[in-house]
Biotite code that builds the C-alpha atoms (Angstrom):
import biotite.structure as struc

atoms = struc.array([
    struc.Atom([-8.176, 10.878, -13.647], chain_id="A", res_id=1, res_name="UNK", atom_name="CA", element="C"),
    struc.Atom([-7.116, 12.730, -17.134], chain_id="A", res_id=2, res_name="UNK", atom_name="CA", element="C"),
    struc.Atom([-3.979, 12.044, -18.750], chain_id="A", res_id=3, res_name="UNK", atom_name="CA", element="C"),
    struc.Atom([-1.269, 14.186, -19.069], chain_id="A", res_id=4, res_name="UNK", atom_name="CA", element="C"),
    struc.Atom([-0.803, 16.490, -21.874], chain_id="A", res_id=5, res_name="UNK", atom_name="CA", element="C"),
    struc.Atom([2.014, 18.425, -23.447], chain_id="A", res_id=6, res_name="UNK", atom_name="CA", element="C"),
    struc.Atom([1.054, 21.698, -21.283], chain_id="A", res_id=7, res_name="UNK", atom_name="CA", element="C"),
    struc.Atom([1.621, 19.314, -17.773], chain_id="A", res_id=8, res_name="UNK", atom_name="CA", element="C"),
    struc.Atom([4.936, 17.926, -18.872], chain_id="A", res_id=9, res_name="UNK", atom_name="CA", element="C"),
    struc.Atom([6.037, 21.298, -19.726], chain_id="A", res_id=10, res_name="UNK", atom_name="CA", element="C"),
    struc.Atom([4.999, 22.551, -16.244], chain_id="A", res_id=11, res_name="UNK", atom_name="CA", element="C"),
    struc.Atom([6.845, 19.588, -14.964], chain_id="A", res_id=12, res_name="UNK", atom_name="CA", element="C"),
    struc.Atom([10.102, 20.281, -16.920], chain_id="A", res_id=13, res_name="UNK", atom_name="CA", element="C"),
    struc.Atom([9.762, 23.813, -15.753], chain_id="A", res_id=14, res_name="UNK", atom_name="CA", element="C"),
    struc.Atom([9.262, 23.041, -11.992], chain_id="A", res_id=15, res_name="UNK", atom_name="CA", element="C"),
    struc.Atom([12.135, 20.476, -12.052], chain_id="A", res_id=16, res_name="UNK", atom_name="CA", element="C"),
    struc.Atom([14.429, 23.459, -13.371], chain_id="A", res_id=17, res_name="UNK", atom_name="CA", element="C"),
    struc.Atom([13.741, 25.753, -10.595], chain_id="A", res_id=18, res_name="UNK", atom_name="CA", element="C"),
    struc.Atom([11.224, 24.580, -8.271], chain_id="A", res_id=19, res_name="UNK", atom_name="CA", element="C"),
    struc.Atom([10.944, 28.453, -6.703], chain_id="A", res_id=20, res_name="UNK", atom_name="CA", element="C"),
    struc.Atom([9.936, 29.548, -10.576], chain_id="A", res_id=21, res_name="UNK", atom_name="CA", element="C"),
    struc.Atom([6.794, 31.935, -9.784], chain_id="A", res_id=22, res_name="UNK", atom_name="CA", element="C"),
    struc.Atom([3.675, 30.018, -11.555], chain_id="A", res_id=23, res_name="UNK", atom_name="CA", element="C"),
    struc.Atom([2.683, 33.643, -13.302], chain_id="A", res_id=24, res_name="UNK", atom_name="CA", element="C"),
    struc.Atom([6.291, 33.289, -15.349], chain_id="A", res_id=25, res_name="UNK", atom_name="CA", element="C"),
    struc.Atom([5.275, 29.648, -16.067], chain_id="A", res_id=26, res_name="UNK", atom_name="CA", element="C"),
    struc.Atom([2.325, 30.828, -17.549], chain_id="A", res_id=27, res_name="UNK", atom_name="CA", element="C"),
    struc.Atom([3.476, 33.008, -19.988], chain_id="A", res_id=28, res_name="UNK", atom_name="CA", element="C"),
    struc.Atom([5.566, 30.036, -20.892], chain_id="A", res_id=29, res_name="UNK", atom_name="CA", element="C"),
    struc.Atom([2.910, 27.537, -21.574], chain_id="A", res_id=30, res_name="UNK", atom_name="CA", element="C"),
    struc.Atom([0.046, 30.236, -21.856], chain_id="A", res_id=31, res_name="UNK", atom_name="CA", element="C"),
    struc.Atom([-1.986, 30.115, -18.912], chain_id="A", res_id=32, res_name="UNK", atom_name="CA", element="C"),
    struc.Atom([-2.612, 32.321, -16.156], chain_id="A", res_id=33, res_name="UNK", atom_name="CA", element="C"),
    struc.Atom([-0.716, 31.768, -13.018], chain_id="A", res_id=34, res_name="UNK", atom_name="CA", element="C"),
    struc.Atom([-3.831, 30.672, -11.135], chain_id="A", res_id=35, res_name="UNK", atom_name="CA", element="C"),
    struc.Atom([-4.685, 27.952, -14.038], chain_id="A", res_id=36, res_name="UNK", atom_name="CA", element="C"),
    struc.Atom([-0.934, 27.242, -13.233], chain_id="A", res_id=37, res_name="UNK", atom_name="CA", element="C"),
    struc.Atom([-1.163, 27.081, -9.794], chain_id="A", res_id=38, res_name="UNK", atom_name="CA", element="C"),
    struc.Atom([-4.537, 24.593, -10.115], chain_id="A", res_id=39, res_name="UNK", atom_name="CA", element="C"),
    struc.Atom([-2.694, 22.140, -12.781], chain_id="A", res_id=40, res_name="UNK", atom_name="CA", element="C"),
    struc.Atom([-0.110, 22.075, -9.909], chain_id="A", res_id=41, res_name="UNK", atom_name="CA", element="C"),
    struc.Atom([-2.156, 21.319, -7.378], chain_id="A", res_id=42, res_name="UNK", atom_name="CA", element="C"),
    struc.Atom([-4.134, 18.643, -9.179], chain_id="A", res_id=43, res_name="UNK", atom_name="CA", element="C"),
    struc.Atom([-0.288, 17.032, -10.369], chain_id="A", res_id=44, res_name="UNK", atom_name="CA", element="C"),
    struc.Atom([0.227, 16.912, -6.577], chain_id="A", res_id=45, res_name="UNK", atom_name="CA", element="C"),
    struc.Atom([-3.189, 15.236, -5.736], chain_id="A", res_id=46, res_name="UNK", atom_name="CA", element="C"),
    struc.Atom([-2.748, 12.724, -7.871], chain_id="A", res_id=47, res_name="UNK", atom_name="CA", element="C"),
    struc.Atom([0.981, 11.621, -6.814], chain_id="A", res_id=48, res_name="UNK", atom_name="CA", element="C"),
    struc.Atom([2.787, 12.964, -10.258], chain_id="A", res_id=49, res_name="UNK", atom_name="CA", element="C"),
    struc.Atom([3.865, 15.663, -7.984], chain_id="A", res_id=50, res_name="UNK", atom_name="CA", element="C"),
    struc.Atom([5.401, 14.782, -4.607], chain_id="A", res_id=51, res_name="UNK", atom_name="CA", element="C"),
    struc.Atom([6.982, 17.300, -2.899], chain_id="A", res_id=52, res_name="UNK", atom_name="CA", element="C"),
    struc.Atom([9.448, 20.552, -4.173], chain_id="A", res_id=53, res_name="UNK", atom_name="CA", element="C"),
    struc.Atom([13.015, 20.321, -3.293], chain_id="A", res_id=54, res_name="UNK", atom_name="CA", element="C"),
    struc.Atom([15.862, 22.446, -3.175], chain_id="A", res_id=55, res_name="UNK", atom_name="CA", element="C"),
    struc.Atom([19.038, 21.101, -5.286], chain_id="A", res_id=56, res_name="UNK", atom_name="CA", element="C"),
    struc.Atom([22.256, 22.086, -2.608], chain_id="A", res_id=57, res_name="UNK", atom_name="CA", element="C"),
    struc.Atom([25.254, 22.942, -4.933], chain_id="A", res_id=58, res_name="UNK", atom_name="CA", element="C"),
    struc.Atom([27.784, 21.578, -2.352], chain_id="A", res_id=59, res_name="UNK", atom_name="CA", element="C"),
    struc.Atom([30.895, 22.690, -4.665], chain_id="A", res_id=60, res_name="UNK", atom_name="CA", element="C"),
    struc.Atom([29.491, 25.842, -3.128], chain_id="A", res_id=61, res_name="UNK", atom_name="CA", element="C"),
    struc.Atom([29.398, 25.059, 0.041], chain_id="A", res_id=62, res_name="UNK", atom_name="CA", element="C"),
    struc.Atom([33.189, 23.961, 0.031], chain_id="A", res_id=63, res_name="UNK", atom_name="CA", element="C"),
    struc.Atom([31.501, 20.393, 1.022], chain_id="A", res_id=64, res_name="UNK", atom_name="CA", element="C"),
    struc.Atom([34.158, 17.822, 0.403], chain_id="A", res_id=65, res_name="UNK", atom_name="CA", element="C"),
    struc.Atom([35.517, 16.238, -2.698], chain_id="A", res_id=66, res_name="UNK", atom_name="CA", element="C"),
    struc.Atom([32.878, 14.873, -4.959], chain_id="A", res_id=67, res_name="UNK", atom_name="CA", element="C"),
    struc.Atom([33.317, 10.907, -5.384], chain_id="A", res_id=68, res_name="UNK", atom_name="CA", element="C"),
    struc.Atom([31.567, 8.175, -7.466], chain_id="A", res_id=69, res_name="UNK", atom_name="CA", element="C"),
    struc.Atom([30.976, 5.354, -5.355], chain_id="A", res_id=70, res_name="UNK", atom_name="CA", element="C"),
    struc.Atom([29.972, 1.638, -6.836], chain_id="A", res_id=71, res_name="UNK", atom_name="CA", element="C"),
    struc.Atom([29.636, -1.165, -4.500], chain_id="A", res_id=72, res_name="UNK", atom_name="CA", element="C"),
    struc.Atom([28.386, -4.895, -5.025], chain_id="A", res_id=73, res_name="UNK", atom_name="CA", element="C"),
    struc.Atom([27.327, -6.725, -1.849], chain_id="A", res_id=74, res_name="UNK", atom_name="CA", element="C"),
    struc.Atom([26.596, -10.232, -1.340], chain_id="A", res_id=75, res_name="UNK", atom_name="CA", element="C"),
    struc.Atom([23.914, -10.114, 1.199], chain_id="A", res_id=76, res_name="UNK", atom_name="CA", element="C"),
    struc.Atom([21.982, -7.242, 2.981], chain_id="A", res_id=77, res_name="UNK", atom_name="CA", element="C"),
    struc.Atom([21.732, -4.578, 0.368], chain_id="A", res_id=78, res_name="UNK", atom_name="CA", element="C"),
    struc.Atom([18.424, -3.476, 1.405], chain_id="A", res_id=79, res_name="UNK", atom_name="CA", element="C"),
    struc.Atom([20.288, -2.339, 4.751], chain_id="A", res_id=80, res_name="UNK", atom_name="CA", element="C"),
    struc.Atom([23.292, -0.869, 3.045], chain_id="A", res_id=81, res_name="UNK", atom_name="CA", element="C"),
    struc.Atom([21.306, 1.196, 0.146], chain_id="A", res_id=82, res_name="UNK", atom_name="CA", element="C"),
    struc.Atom([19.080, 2.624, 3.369], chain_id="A", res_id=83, res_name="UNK", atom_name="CA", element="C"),
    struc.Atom([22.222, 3.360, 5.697], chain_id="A", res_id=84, res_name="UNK", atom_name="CA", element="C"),
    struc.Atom([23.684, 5.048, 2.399], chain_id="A", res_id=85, res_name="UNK", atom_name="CA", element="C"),
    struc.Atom([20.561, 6.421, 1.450], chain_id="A", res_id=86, res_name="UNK", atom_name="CA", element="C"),
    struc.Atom([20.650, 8.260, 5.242], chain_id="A", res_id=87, res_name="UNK", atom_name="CA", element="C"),
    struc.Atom([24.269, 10.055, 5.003], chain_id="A", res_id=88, res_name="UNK", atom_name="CA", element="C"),
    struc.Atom([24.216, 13.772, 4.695], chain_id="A", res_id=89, res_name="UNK", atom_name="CA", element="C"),
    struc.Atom([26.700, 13.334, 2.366], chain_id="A", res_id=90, res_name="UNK", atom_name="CA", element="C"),
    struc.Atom([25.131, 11.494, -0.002], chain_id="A", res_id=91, res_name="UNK", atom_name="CA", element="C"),
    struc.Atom([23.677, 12.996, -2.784], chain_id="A", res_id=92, res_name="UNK", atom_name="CA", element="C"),
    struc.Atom([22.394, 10.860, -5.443], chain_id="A", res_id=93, res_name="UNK", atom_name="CA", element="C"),
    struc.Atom([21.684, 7.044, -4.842], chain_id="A", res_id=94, res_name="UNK", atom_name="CA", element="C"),
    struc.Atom([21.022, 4.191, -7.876], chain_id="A", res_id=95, res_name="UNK", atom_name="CA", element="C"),
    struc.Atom([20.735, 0.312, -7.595], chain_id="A", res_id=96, res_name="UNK", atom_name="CA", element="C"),
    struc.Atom([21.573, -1.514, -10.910], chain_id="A", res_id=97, res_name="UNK", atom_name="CA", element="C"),
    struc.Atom([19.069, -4.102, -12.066], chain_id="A", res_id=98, res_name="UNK", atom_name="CA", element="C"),
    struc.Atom([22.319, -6.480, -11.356], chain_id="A", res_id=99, res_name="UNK", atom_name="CA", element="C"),
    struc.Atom([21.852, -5.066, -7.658], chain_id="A", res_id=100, res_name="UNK", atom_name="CA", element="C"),
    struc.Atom([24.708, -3.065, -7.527], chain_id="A", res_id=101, res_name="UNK", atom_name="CA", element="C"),
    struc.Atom([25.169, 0.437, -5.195], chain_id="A", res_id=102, res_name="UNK", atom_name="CA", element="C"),
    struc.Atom([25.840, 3.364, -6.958], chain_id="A", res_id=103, res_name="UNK", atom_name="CA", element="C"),
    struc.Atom([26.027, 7.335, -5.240], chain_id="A", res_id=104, res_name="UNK", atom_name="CA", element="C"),
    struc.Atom([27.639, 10.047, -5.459], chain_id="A", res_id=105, res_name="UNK", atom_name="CA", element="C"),
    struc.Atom([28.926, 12.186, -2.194], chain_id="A", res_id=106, res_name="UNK", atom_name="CA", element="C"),
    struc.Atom([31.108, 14.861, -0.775], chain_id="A", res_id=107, res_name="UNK", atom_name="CA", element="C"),
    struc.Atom([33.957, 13.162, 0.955], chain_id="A", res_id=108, res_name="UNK", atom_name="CA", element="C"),
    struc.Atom([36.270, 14.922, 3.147], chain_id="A", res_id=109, res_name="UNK", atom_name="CA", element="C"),
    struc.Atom([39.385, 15.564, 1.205], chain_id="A", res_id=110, res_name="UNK", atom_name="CA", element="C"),
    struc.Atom([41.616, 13.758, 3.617], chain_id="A", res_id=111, res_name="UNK", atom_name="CA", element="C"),
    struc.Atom([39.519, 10.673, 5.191], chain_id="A", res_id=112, res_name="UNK", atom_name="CA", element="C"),
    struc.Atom([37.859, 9.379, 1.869], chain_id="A", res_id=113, res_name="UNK", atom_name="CA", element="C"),
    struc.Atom([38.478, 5.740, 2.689], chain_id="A", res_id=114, res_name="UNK", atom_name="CA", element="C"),
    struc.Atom([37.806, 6.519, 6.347], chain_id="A", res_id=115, res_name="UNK", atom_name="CA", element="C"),
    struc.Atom([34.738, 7.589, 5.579], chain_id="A", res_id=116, res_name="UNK", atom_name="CA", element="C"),
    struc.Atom([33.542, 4.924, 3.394], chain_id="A", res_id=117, res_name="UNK", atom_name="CA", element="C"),
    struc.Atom([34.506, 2.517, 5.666], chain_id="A", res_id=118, res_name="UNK", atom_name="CA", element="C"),
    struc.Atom([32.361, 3.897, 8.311], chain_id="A", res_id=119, res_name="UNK", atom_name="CA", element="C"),
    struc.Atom([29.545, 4.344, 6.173], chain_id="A", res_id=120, res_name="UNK", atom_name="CA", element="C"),
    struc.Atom([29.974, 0.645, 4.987], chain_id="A", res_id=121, res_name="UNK", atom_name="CA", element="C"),
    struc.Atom([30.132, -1.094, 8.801], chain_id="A", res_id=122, res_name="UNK", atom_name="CA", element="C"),
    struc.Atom([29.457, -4.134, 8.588], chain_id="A", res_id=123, res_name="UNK", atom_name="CA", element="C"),
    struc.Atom([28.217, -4.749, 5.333], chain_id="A", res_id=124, res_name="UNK", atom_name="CA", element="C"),
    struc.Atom([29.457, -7.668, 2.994], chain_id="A", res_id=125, res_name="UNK", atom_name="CA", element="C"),
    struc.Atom([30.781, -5.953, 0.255], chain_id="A", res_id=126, res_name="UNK", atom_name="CA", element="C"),
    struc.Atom([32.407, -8.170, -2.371], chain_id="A", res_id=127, res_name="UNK", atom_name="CA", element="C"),
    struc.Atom([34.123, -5.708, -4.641], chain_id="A", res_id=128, res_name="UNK", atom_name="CA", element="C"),
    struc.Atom([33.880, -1.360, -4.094], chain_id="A", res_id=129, res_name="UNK", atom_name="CA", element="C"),
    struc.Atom([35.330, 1.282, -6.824], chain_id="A", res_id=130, res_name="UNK", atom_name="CA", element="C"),
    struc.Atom([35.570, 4.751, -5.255], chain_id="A", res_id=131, res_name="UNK", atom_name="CA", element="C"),
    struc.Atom([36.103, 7.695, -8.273], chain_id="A", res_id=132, res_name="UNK", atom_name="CA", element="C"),
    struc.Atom([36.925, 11.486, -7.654], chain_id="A", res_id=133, res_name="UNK", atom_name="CA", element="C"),
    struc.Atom([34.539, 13.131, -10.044], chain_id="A", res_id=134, res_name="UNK", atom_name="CA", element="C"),
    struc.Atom([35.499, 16.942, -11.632], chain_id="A", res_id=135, res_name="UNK", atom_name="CA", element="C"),
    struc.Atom([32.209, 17.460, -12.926], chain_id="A", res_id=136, res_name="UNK", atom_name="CA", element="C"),
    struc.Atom([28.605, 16.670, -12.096], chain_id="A", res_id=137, res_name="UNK", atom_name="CA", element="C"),
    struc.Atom([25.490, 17.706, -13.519], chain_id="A", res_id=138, res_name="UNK", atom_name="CA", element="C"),
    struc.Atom([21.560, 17.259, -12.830], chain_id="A", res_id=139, res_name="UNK", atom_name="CA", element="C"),
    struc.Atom([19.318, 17.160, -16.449], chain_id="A", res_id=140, res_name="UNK", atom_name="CA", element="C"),
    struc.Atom([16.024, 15.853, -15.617], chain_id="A", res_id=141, res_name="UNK", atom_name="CA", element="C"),
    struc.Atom([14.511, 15.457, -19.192], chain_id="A", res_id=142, res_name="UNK", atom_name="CA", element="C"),
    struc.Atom([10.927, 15.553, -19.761], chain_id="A", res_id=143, res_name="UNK", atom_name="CA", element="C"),
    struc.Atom([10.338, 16.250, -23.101], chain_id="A", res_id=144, res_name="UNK", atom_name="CA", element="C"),
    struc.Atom([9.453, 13.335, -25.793], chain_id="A", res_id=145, res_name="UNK", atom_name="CA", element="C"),
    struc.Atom([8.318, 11.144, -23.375], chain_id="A", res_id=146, res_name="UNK", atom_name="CA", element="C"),
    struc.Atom([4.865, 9.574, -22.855], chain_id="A", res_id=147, res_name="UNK", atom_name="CA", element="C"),
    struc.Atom([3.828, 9.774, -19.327], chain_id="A", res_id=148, res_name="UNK", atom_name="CA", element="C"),
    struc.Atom([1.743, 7.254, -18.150], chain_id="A", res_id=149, res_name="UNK", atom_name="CA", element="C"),
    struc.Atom([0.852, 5.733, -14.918], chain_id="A", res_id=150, res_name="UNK", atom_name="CA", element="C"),
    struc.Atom([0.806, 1.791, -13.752], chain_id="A", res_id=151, res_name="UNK", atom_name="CA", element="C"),
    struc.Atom([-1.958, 0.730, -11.876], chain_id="A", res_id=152, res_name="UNK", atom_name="CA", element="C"),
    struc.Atom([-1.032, -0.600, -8.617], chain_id="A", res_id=153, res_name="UNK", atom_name="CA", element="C"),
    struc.Atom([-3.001, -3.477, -8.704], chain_id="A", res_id=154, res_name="UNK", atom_name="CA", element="C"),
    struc.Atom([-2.507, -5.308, -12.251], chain_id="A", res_id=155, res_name="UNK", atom_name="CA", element="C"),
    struc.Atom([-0.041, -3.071, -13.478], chain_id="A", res_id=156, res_name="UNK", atom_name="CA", element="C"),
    struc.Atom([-1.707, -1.607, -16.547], chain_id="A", res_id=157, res_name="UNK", atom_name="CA", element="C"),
    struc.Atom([-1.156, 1.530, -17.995], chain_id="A", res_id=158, res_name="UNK", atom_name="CA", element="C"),
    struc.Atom([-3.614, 4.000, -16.405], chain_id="A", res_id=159, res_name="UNK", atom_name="CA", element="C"),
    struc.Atom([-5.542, 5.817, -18.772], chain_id="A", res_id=160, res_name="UNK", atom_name="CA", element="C"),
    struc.Atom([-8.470, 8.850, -18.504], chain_id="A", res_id=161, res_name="UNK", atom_name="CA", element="C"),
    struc.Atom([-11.247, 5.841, -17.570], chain_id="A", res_id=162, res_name="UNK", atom_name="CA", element="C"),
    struc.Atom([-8.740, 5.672, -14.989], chain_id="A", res_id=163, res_name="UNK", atom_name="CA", element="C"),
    struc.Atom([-9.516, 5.788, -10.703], chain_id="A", res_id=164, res_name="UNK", atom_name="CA", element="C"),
    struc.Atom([-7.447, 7.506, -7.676], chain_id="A", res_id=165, res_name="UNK", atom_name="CA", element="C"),
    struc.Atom([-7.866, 6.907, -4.057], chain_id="A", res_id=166, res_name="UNK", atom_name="CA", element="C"),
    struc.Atom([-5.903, 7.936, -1.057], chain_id="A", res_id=167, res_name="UNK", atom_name="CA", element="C"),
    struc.Atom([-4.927, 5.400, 1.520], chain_id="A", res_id=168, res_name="UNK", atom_name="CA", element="C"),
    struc.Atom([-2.889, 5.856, 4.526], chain_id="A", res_id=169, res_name="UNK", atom_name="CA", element="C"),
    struc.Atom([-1.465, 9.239, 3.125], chain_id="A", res_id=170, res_name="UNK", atom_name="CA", element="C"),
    struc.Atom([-0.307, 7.698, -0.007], chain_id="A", res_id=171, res_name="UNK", atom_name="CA", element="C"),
    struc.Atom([-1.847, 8.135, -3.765], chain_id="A", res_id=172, res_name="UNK", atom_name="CA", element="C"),
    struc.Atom([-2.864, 5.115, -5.811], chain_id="A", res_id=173, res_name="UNK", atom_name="CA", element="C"),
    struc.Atom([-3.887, 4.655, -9.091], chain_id="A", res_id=174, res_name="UNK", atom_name="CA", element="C"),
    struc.Atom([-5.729, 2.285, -10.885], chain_id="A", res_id=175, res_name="UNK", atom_name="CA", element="C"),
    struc.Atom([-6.981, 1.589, -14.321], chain_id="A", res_id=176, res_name="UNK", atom_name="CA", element="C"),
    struc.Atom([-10.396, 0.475, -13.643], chain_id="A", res_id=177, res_name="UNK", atom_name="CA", element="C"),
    struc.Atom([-12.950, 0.143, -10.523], chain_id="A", res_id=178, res_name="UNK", atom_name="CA", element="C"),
    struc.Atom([-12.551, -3.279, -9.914], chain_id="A", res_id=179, res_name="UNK", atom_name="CA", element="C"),
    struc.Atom([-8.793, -2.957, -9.800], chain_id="A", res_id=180, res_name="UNK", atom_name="CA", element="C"),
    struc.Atom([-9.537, -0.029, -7.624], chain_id="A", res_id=181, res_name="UNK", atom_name="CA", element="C"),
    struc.Atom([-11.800, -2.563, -5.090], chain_id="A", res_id=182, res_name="UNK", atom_name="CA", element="C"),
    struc.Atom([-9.630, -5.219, -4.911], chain_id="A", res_id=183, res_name="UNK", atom_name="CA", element="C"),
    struc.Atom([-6.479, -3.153, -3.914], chain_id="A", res_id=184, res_name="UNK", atom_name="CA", element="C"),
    struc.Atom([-8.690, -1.218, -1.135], chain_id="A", res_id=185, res_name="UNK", atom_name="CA", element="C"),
    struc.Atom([-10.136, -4.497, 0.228], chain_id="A", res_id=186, res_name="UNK", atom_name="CA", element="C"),
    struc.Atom([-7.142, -6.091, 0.348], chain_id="A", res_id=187, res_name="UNK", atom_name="CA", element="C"),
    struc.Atom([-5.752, -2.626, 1.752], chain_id="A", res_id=188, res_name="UNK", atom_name="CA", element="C"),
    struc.Atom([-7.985, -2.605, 4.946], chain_id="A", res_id=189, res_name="UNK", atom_name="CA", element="C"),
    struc.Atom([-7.719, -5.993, 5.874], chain_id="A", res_id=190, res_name="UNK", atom_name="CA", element="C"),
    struc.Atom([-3.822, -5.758, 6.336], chain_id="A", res_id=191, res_name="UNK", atom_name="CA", element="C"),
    struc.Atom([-4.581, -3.062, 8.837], chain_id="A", res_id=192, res_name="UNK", atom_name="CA", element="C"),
    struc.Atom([-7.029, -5.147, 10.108], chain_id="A", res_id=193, res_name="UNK", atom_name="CA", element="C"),
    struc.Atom([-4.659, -7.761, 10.807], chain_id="A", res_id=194, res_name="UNK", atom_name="CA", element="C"),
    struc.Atom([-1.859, -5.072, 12.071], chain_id="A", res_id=195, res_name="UNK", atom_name="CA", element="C"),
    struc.Atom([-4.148, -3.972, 14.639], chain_id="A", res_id=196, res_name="UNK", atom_name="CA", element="C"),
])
């Protein structure tokens, strides 16, 4: 593994602006040929920095609703609620709070707002809910000035160049040494051991 330098975050920031941006125009941006593009790319996605390329639905567009600003504190079951929220078409962006509090915003239709929240809610035990029409929204992933570093998923250590990767069940993992590597891969295969 090789950390990540100022030419991969700026391939980043430029993918995250227009996912669809051809990698020959990204490399007259950062200097590179669109093949050496196209391999940084691939080698982001190998190692997990890189998931999967998305399309970002303006539903003000669409005629979609009315945007709202949802917040909702639950006593019990949140786990259930953020995934039945998280599962809505309507739903656009989702956030828990360190506090464990329910944040997303939506489109709404414009005359069943309450309606609709209550159905999304069910049974949940909400404690206190704050519903806002929004005017404006707008996406800025920011890339730029940051130091991008990954945690091992074992100890949870920065991961450095000296750093390992392996591939386990279709997910990436990353480690910051070989014996943090081992022990996650042991203890890996004999939970599916024990699920079989």
């Amino acid at each position: 593994m090789r950390d990540l330098d100022e030419t991969d975050l700026r391939i980043i920031e430029l993918l995250a602006a227009d996912a669809r941006r051809p990698y020959s125009e990204i490399g007259d941006d950062v200097g590179l040929s669109g093949p050496a593009v196209s391999d940084r790319v691939q080698r982001l996605r190998d190692s997990g920095v890189l998931e999967r390329f998305t399309v970002d639905v303006d539903r003000s567009q669409l005629r979609a609703g009315v945007p709202v600003f949802v917040r909702l504190v639950v006593d019990d079951g949140l786990a259930e609620l953020r995934e039945r929220v998280s599962a809505a078409s309507a739903v656009e962006h989702l956030f828990v709070t360190a506090d464990e509090e329910l944040l997303f915003s939506a489109r709404a239709e414009a005359n069943g707002v309450r309606d609709w929240l209550t159905d999304l809610v069910g049974d949940a035990d909400v404690r206190d809910r704050e519903v806002r029409v929004l005017d404006e929204m707008e996406w800025s992933p920011a890339l730029g000035g940051v130091e991008f570093a990954l945690t091992c998923d074992e100890c949870g250590n920065t991961v450095d160049s000296e750093g390992e990767t392996e591939r386990l069940g279709g997910d990436v993992y990353h480690f910051c040494c070989p014996s943090c590597r081992s022990r996650f891969v042991e203890r890996y295969e004999r939970m599916e051991e024990g699920a079989e």
